[in-house]
C-alpha positions, -999 to 999 in steps of 0.1 A, spaced: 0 0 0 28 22 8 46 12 -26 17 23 -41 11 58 -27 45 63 -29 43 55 -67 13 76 -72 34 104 -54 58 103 -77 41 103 -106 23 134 -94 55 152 -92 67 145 -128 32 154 -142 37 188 -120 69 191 -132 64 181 -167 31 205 -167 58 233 -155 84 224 -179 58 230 -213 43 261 -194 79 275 -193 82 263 -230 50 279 -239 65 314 -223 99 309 -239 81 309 -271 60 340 -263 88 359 -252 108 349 -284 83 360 -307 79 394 -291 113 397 -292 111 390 -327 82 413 -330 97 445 -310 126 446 -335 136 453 -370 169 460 -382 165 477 -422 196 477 -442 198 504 -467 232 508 -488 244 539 -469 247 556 -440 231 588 -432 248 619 -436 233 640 -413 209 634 -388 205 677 -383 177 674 -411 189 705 -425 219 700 -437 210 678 -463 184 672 -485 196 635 -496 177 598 -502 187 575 -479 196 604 -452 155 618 -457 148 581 -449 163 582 -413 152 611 -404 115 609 -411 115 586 -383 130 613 -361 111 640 -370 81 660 -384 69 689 -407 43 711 -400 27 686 -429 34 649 -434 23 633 -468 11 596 -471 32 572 -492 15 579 -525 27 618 -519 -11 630 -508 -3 660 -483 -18 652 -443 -18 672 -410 13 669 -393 23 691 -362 0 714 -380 -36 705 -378 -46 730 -399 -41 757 -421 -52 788 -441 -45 809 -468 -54 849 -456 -43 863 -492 -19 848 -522 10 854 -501 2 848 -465 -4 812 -448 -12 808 -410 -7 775 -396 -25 760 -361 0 740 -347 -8 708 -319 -7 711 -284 3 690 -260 31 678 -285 66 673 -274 102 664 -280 122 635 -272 138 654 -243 104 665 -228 107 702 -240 71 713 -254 64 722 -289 55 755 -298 52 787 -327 90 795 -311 105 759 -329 94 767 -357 99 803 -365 137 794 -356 134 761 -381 125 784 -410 149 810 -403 182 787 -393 170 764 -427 174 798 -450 207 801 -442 216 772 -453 233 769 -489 230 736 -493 191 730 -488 180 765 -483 167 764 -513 136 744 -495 125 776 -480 137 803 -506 100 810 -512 94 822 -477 98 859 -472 91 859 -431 78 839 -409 62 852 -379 48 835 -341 10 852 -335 5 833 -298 23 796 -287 -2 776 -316 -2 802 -345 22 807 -368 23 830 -398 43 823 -430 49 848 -459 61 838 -491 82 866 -515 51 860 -542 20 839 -545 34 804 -549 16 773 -557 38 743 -545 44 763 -510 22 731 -492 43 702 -509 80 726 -499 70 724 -465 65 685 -457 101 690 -459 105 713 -437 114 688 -401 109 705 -372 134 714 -347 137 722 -309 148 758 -307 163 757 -269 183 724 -275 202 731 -305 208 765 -294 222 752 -265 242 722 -273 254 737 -310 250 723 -347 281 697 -342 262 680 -310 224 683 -322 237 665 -354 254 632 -332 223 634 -307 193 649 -326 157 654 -307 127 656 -328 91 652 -322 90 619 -348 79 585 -336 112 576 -328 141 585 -310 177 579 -315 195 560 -289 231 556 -309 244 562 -339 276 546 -348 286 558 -381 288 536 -407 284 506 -386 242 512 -371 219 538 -360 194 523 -334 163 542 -330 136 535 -299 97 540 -301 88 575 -286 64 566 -260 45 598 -257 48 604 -296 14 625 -302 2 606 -330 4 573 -307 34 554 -297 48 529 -326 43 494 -330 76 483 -331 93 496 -307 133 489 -319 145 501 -351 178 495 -366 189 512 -397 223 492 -411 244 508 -441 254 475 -461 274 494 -488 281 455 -505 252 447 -523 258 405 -522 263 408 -480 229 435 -480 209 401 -494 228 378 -474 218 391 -448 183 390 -455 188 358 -466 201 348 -432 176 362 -413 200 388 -398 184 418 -415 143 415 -419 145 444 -445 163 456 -475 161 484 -497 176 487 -532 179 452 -538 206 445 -561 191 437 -591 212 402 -601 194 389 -568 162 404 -574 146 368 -592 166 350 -556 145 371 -530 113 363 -550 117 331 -551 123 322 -519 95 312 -497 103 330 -469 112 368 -483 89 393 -506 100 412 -531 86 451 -531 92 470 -562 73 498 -575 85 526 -602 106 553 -587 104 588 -589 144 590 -587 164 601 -621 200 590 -625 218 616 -648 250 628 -658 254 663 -647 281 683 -670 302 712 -666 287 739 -695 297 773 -681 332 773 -668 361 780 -696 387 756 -679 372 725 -656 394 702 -634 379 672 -651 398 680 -685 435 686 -691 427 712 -725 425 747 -723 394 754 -733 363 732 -719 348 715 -745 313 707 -727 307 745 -735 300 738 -768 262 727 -776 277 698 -802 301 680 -776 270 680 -754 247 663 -779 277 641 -795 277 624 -750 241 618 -754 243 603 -785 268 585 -777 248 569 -746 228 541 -753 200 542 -720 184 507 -730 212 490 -732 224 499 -696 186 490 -685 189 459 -704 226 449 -698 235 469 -663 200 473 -646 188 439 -659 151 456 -665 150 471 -633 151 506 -642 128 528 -668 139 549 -699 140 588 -691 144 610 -719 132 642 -698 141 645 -662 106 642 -646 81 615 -649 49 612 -654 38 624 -622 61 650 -615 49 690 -624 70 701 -649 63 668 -672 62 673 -710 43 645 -727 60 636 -757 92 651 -754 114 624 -770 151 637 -763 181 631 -785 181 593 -799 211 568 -794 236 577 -824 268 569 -816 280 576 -860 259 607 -858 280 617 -828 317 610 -838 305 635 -868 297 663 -843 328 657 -821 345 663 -854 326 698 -865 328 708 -824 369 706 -831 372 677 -814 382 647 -842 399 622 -823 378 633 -792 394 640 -758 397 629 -719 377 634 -694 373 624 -655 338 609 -648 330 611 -608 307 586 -594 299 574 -562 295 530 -550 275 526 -526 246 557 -529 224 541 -562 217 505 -573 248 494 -593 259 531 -600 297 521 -602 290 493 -631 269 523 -649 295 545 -648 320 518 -662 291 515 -687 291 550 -698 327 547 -701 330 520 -719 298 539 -747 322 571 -745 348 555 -758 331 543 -789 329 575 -804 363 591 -789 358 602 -758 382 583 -731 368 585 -698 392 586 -667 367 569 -638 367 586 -604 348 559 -583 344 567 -543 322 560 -519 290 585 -512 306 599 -482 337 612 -500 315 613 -531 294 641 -526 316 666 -503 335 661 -537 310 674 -563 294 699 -538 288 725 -550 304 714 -582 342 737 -584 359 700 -585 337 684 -610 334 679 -641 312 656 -652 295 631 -625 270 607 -624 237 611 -596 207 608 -589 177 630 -582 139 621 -566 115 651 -569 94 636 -541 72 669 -535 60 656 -572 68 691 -585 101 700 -604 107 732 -591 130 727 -557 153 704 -580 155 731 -606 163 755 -584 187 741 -562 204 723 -597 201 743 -625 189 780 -618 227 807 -615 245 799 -583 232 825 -554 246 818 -523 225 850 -508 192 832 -521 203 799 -515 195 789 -551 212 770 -568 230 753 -537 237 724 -559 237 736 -593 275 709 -601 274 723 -634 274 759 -630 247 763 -659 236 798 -660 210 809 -680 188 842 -675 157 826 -693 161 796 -675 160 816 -643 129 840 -652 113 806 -659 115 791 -624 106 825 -609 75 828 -627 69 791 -616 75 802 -582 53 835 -583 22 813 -597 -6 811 -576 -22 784 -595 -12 749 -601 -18 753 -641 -3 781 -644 30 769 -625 29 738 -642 34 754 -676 62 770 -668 83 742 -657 75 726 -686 91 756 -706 117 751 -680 118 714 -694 119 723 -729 148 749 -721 166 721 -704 160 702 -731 177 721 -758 202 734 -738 216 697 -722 236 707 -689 228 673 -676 220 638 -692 188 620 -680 196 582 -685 167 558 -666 144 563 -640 151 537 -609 130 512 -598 124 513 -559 130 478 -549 126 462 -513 135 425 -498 112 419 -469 105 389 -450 70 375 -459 53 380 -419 63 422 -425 34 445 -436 55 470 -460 47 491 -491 69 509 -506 65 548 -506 66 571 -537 94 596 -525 119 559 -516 114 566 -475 113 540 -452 89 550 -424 89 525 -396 54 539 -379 38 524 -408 53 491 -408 43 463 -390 48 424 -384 17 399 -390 2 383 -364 
């Protein structure tokens, strides 16, 4: 009888124990998925640049920083303009705006947000050479009470709304405390999320803001990686160590869809990739000769003849990319339907080397970056190697895009270089401004005009743009602007990108028109 109860004892305990042992299994499993859950870690193919939003107005730097911070106005992903720390506005007359900002909003040091932040965001962005040429439209901006500001622009102007969602908001009393070299390594915004470290080119780890006024995010670690190698960026998707990729390398773009685990995201991109030349300048560093020979209209149409676009979407791109004969697409203001270019002739082009002066062609140094657009180093060995056909020997200046583009900024070391350019506001007019109108440094305009084009028509064009009260009206004259550009060829338009994403299957992610990655809206499957 004993035996038996002491049998029956012990059985008890194992079944307890057993019963404990699955429960803790159970939990173990719970916790691990949270944990899997809680986290994403994003690789993109470069680091930012900045994390002071104004200092740059560049792809995968915008990306980061949307997370951190906000504009007076947000946009959804297909560009459509929403509230932001703004809940509303008004225009008084063509020229005046008065925006009603959120209360109760603050930044990720606990300071409130109020009319003050943003009267010394506009003004601190204006000065700005670079990316002042965001704001160039505003003439003043003034604080009515703690939750009203006022914002003049020099004329009536059309695309002021879609300028502004790029406008990020920052905390007046911290950066003027700590300075711009601190607030750039430890940046506080008002965005869902909050950086907790930034180790350059290695990670920068961002945290759910908890008291973010929009409601805290549903994931609550972020980790954006710079994985410059485009074979170790799908690796490490494919290894699980990454659950998100953008710009997947095209060769591995059939790889990711095939495999039953991943998701391949791709939608057309709003991002031209173009040469840029030097027009203006009589003697450029890129070219030993004395005299510049991109100055003259026939050297300028012999490069573009002698480019063949489909064959570096074909061959280099392997389809991923889209034709651009115009630098805006279809759903960019200052599109001109029809507008066909100048057609891949590379006999027709050795024949206007020739007339130019320039019979057995000449040398040049092409600057390009590595690591900043999909494959950009193989097109720029492309474009070498389609130079070369008709004459033109082309010395390649390949660098990665943190050397890259303190190089070609604003252009005096330059010659010809090969970038990219998204007009995500869907309106032409910053990028022809900052690119292509004459170099201002007291306007701000053309803060990034790399091939010193100057041209007074050019110029009246985008100012009349700018002065347009009406969406029509300013649309016509960036396409004049187009035309101009057209004719006139400072720059090269070869293909429009294709924004592509690697995603494990249980993420909820589409892509976003203007290329962003914006965590708030992504989310794993239950």
């Amino acid at each position: 009888m004993l035996k038996q109860q002491k049998r029956l004892l012990l059985l008890a305990v194992f079944i307890l124990s057993l019963s404990l042992a699955l429960a803790g299994c159970g939990g173990d499993k719970k916790e691990a998925k949270s944990a899997l859950t809680d986290k994403l870690v994003i690789a993109q193919s470069s680091d930012a640049l900045f994390l002071d939003p104004q200092q740059q107005d560049e792809g995968p730097t915008n990306s980061i920083n949307s997370n951190i911070y906000d504009g007076l106005i947000n946009r959804k992903a297909d560009l459509s303009i929403i509230p932001g720390l703004a809940e509303k506005w008004e225009q008084k007359d063509p020229v005046t705006w008065v925006f009603y900002l959120r209360k109760n909003v603050i930044f990720h040091n606990g300071n409130a947000f109020t009319a003050d932040d943003v009267v010394y965001t506009i003004e601190r962005f204006s000065g700005l050479k670079v990316a002042g040429s965001i704001v160039s439209s505003v003439s003043s901006v003034k604080k009515i009470d703690d939750y009203t500001v006022e914002i003049k622009t020099k004329a009536p102007y059309a695309a002021f709304l879609a300028d502004m969602v790029k406008v990020m908001i920052i905390d007046k009393e911290y950066v003027t405390k700590v300075g711009d070299q601190e607030f750039n390594l430890k940046p506080i915004g008002t965005g869902p999320y909050k950086v907790k470290e930034w180790i350059k080119a290695d990670h920068i780890t961002l945290e759910a803001f908890d008291k973010y006024w929009n409601g805290p995010a549903t994931i609550k670690t972020v980790i954006f990686r710079p994985i410059s190698n485009e074979a170790t960026r799908t690796a490490a998707l494919l290894s699980g160590e990454v659950q998100l990729i953008a710009d997947v390398p095209v060769r591995d773009s059939e790889k990711i869809q095939k495999n039953e685990k991943l998701a391949l995201h791709g939608i057309p991109s709003l991002r031209l990739i173009y040469l840029t030349l030097d027009v203006t300048r009589d003697k450029t560093p890129g070219i030993s000769l004395p005299k510049n020979p991109f100055k003259e209209e026939k050297v300028r149409q012999a490069v573009r003849m002698a480019i063949d676009n489909e064959s570096i979407i074909k061959n280099v791109m392997n389809g991923h990319a889209f034709v651009a004969n115009q630098g805006n697409p279809k759903q960019v203001a200052g599109y001109v339907e029809g507008l066909q270019g100048v057609k891949y002739n590379p006999e027709q082009a050795k024949k206007l080397l020739a007339e130019a002066g320039y019979p057995n062609g000449f040398t040049v140094t092409l600057d390009a970056s590595n690591d900043r657009y999909p494959n950009d180093s193989k097109v720029a060995e492309a474009l070498a190697a389609q130079l070369a056909k008709v004459g033109i020997t082309v010395n390649l200046n390949i660098m990665p895009k943190s050397i890259f583009f303190n190089h070609i900024r604003p252009g005096d070391k330059t010659t010809i270089c090969l970038v990219g350019w998204s007009s995500d506001t869907a309106d032409a007019g910053i990028w022809y401004r900052s690119m292509f109108y004459s170099r201002d440094k007291l306007k701000g305009s053309g803060g990034s005009n790399r091939g010193h084009f100057a041209n007074a028509e050019f110029d009246a064009l985008v100012d009349k743009a700018d002065a347009s009260a009406k969406m029509d009206e300013r649309t016509k004259y960036l396409q004049d602007a187009t035309k101009l550009l057209d004719k006139e060829m400072p720059f090269i338009p070869i293909y429009f990108q294709e924004s592509s994403y690697g995603a494990m299957k249980n993420i909820e992610f589409n892509p976003r028109l203007d290329d962003y990655i914006y965590a708030y809206d992504i989310k794993f499957k239950k």
